[in-house]
N, C-alpha and C positions, 0 to 999 in steps of 0.2 A: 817555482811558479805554482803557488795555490789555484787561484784562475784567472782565466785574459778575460776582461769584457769586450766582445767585440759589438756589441749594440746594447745602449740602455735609452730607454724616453720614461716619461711621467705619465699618468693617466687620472685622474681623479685621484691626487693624492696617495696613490699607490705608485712606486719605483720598477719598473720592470728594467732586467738586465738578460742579456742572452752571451752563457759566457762559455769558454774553452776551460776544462777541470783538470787538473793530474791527478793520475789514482794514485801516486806516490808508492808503486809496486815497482823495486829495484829492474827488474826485467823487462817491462811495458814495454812494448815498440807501438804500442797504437797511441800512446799517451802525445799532447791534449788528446778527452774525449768531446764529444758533444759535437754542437752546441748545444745547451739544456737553457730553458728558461728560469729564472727566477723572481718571485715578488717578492716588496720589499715595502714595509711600510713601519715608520717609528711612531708608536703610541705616546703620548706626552711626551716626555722629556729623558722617555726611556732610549735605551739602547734598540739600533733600526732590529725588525725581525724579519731573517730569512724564508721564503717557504719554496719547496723545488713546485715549478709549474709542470713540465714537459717540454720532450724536443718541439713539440710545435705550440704556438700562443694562437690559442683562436678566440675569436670577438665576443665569444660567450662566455670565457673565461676572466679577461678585461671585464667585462661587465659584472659579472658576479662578485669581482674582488673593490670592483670599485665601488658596490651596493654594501657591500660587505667587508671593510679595510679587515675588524676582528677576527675575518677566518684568517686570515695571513698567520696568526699570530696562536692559531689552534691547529688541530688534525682534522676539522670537520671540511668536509670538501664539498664540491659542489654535486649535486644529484640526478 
């Protein structure tokens, strides 16, 4: 198991997912971790691009990604 999604909805053309991860460390006993957010947004007809959000998605985050699908798809974050 790479990861569970246990919630995803759409927002302006951004994917948000909120999933369970495995660190894939032989030992873990805390494995899945999370839940962690993620966006998700496919540029043309490219391959979708992942970005980690945070354990929590707050409304100003949705908003800035959906002003802004191209930071998904960069390192520039919101300020």
């Amino acid at each position: 198991m790479a990861a569970l999604v246990t919630e995803e909805f759409e927002y302006h053309n951004v994917n948000y997912q909120r999933r369970l991860v495995k660190c894939n460390k032989d030992l873990c006993k805390k494995c899945p971790h999370g839940p962690y957010w993620y966006a998700i947004v496919k540029i043309g007809s490219g391959k979708p691009v992942t970005r980690y959000v945070g354990k929590n998605l707050k409304s100003d985050t949705l908003k800035f990604y959906s002003e802004n699908p191209e930071k998904v798809t960069t390192y520039e974050t919101q300020s």
